[in-house]
N, C-alpha and C positions, 0 to 999 in steps of 0.2 A: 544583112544589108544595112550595117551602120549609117545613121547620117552624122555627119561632124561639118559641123554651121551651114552651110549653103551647098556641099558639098556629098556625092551622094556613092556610097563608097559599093560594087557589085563583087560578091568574089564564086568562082566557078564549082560545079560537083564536087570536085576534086578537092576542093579546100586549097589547091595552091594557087592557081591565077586569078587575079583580081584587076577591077580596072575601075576610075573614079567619072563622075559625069558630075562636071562644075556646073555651079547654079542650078541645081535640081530641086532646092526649096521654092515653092514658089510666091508670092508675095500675102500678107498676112490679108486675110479678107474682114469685111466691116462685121461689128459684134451683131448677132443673130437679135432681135425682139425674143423677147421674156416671155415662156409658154407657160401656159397657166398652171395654176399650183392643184392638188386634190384638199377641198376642205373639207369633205366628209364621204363615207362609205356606210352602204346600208346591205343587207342579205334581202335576198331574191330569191325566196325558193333555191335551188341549190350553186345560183349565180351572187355574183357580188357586182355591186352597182356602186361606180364611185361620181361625186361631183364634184367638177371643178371650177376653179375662181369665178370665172368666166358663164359658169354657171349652166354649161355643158357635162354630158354623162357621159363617163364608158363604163363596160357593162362586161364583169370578168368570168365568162359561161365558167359551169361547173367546177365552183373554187369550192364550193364546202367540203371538206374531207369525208372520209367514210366514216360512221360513228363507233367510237373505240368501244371493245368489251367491258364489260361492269366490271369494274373492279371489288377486291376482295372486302367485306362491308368490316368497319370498324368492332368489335366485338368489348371492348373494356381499353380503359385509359385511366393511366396514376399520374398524380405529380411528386416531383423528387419532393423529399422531405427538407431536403436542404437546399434545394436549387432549383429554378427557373423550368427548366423544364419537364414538357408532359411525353408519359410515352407510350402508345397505342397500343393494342394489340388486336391484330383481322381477327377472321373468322378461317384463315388458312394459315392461323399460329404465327406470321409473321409480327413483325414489329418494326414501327420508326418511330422517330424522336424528333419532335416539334421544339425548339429552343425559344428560350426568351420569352415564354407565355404568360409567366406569373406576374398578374398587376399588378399596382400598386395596393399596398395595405389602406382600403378604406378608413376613413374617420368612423370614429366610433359613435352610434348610433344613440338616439334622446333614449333616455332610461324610461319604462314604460310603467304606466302608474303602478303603486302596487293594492293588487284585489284586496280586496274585504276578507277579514280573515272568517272561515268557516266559525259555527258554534261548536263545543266543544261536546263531544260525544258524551252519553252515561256511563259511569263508570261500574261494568259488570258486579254482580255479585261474589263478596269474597269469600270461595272455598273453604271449610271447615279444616284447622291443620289436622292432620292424624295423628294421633299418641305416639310417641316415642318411645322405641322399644327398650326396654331398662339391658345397661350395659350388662355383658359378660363378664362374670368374676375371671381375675388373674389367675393362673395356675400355678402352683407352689413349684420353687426351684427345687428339681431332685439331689437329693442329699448328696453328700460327698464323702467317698471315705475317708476315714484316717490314717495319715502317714505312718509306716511302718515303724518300730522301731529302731534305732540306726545298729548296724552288730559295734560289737566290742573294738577297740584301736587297739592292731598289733604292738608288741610291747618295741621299744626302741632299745638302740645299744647307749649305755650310760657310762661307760668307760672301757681304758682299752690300755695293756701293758704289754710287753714284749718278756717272755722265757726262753732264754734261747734264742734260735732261729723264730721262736711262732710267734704268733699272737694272741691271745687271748684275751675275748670280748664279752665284755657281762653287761646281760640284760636290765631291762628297768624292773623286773618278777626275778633278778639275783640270778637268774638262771649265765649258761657262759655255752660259747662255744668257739672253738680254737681254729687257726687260720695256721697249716703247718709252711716252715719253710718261706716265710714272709720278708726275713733278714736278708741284707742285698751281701753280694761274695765280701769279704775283705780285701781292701788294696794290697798290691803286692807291697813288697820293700822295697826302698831305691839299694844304689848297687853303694857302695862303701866306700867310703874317700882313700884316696890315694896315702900310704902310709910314709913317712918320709924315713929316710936310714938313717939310721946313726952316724951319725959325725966323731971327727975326732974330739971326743970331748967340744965340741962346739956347742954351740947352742940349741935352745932347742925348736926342734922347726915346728913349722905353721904348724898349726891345726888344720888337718884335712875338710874343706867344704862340708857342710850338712847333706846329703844325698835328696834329690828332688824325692816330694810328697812323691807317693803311691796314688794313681785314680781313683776319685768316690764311686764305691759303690752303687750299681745301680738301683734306683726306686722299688720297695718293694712292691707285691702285687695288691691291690686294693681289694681289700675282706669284700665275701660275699654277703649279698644285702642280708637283711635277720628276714626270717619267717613270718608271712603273713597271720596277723591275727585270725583267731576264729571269727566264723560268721553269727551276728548278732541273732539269735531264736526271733521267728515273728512273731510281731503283734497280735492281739486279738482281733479278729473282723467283726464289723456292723452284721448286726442281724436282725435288728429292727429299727424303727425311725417313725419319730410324731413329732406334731408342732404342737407346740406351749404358746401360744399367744402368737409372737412374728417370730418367736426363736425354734429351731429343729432341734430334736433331743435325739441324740445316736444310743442305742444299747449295743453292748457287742456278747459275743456269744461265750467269754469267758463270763463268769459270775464275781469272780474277786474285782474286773474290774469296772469302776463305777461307772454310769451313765457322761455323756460328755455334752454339753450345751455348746452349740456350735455355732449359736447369735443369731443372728435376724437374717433371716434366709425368703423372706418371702417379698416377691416383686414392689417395684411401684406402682402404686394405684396408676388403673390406664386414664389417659385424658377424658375429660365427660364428653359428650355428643356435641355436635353445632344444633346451638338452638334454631330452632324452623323461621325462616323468616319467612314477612310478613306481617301485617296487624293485627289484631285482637278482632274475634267474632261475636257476633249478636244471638244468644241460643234465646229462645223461645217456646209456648206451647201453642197449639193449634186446634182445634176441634172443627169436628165435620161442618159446621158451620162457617166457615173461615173465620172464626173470633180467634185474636192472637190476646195470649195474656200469657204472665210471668217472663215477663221479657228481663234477659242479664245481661249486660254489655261489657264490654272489656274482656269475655272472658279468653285464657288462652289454653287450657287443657280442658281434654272431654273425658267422663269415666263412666264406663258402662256396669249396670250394676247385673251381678250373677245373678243373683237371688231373683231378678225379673227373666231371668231366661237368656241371658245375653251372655254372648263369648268372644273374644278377641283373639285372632290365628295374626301369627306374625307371616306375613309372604315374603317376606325376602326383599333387598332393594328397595329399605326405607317403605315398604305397604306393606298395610292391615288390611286386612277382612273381617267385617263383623256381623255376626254372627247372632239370629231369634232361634232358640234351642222350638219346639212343637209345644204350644199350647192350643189350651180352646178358651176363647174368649165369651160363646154364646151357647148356653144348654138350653137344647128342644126339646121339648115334654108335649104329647100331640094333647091337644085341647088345654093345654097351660101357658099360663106367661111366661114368652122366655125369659132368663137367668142370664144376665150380658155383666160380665164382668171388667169391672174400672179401675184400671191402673191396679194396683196390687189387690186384687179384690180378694176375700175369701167366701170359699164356698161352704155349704154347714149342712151334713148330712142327719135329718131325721129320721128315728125309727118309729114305724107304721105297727099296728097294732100283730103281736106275735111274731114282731122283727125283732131284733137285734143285731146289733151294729157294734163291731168290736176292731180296734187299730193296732199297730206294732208299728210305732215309729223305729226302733233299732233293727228292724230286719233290712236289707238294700236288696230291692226298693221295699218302699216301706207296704205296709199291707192295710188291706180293711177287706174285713169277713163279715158280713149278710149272712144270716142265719135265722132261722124260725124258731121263737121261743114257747110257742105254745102247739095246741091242736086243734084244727080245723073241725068246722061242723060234720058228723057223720064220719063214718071211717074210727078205727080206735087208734086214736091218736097218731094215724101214720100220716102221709100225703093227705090234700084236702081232696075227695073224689068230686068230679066236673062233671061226672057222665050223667047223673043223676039218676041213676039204678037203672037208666038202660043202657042193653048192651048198641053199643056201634049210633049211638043216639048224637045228636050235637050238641054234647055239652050241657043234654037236659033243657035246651031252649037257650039256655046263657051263650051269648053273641061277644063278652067281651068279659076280660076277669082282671082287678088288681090286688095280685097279692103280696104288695109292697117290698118288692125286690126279690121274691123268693119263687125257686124253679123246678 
């Protein structure tokens, strides 16, 4: 039901007949007053409450939606390294992408004082270096034999003439040996020039053409090479070998011939060690007192002396172990002063009245024999008897005996 201007156009179910009813607009009516406008909306409980210009309500029942499910909680978020944005990741492994997040690059920030510097710590004690283990000798180059003598050169052909058909070839030792049959065939003859006849009394005719060469002969065959010379007899062989200073002397097992000096055969000295780094130590002495004296400074090697009981084991991997061999520093004598020995001290065995005391410093270990030079009271001259003539007695009363070292 188009309208077209004033005019108001009907057309039937059918879509074919139509019919028009003029002046069907009717005239335009006066403009309506201005209804008032919404300046603001507030919630209500689950209504929404609007007011307008006019400063009247209406009041929209149950506009707040149902509350949506929680959604899946952020779990970790990066930002691009090179671009703007960050990208999330839930807690049910999804992901989005937030764009255009990266501020701007802040101004950079007042430099902050700088702290007090710390005092500077003690400086430990430095380590004693350990000896260095004196290098390993070179081992000498194993000798080398001497080359063989070379055999004799077969003798050569020195010349060469034809007998006949053969050859014969003489050696550089005069010797000859014959190549038969060496001569190549002889060319045939050409065929004979044409003879002219006799004339009558006429002149006389040509000379018949010379008859073409005959074919050169073929190449003889080329001599068989000469005879290999004999093989040179060997050499004598090394059958012993010593150094002279840096040179190796070869003997060989023949005796006509003489020793052979074969030159400086022994290596180059190997590089010396890296010397231990680090600075010089302070060695000292100490007594139980803590009094320190003989103090040496600078020093850089320590040497431990045998003769005080001290040993040096090389372990391997640049360390030493060192090593107090069993001494005794203090002899107990019950009711005597003990005997405390100081630094290399010596100790001095006296003998007691019908002792004797006798050494062998060349036996290993060396020895010292205690021995009874005389005879005790009572008894003929064997053991001193204790019991004092009675039998199973104690010793006759005597509680304690010294018979200065002898048992």
């Amino acid at each position: 039901m188009p309208i077209d201007s004033s005019t108001m156009t009907f057309t039937s179910t059918d879509g074919v007949t139509t019919f028009n009813v003029a002046n069907a607009r009717g005239y335009q009516g006066s403009q309506g007053a201005q209804g008032s406008k919404i300046t603001s909306a507030a919630m209500s409980g689950t209504n929404t409450v609007f007011t307008m210009s006019d400063s009247s309500t209406v009041t929209l029942l149950d506009s707040r939606g149902y509350a949506g499910s929680i959604g899946a909680k952020i779990t970790s978020g990066s930002i691009d390294s090179t671009g703007d944005d960050i990208t999330f990741t839930l807690e049910d492994a999804s992901t989005f992408v937030v764009t255009g997040v990266r501020g701007y690059d802040g101004s950079q920030g007042v430099r902050g004082l700088t702290g007090a510097e710390g005092a500077q710590g003690f400086r430990g004690y430095l380590g004693s270096i350990g000896a260095q283990g004196s290098q390993g000798y070179v081992g000498t180059q194993g000798t080398q034999g001497l080359q063989g003598i070379q055999g004799v050169q077969g003798h050569k052909i020195s010349g060469a003439q034809m007998t006949g058909v053969n050859a014969v070839f003489t050696m550089t030792d005069s010797t000859t040996f014959t190549v038969n049959n060496i001569r190549g065939y002889g060319g045939s003859i050409g065929p004979s020039g044409a003879f002219a006849g006799v004339g009558y009394n006429g002149s006389t005719g040509y000379n018949g053409s010379i008859g073409a060469t005959g074919p050169t002969g073929s190449t003889g065959f080329t001599g068989d090479q000469g005879p290999r010379g004999y093989a040179g007899s060997q050499g004598p062989a090394v059958n012993a070998a010593s150094i002279s200073g840096d040179n190796l002397i070869l003997a060989f097992d023949d005796a006509t011939v003489a020793d052979v000096n074969a030159g400086n055969v022994r290596g180059p000295q190997g590089t010396t060690g890296n010397v231990g780094s680090g600075s010089t130590v302070t060695v000292s002495e100490i007594n139980s007192g803590g009094t320190i004296s003989e103090i040496q400074t600078g020093v850089t090697t320590l040497r431990f002396d045998t003769d005080s009981g001290f040993d040096v084991t090389d372990l391997g991997s640049n360390a030493v172990k060192i090593g107090m061999n069993s001494t005794f520093k203090t002899i107990q004598v019950a009711g005597q002063t003990n005997l405390v020995a100081v630094g290399l001290d010596t100790l001095k065995l006296v003998a007691g009245s019908n002792v004797t005391l006798t050494t062998n410093s060349s036996s290993n270990p060396q020895e010292l024999t205690i021995a009874s030079s005389g005879s005790g009271g009572g008894g003929g001259g064997g053991s001193p008897n204790l019991d004092g003539g009675f039998a199973n007695s104690a010793y006759g009363g005597i509680t304690s005996f010294d018979c200065g070292g002898v048992t």
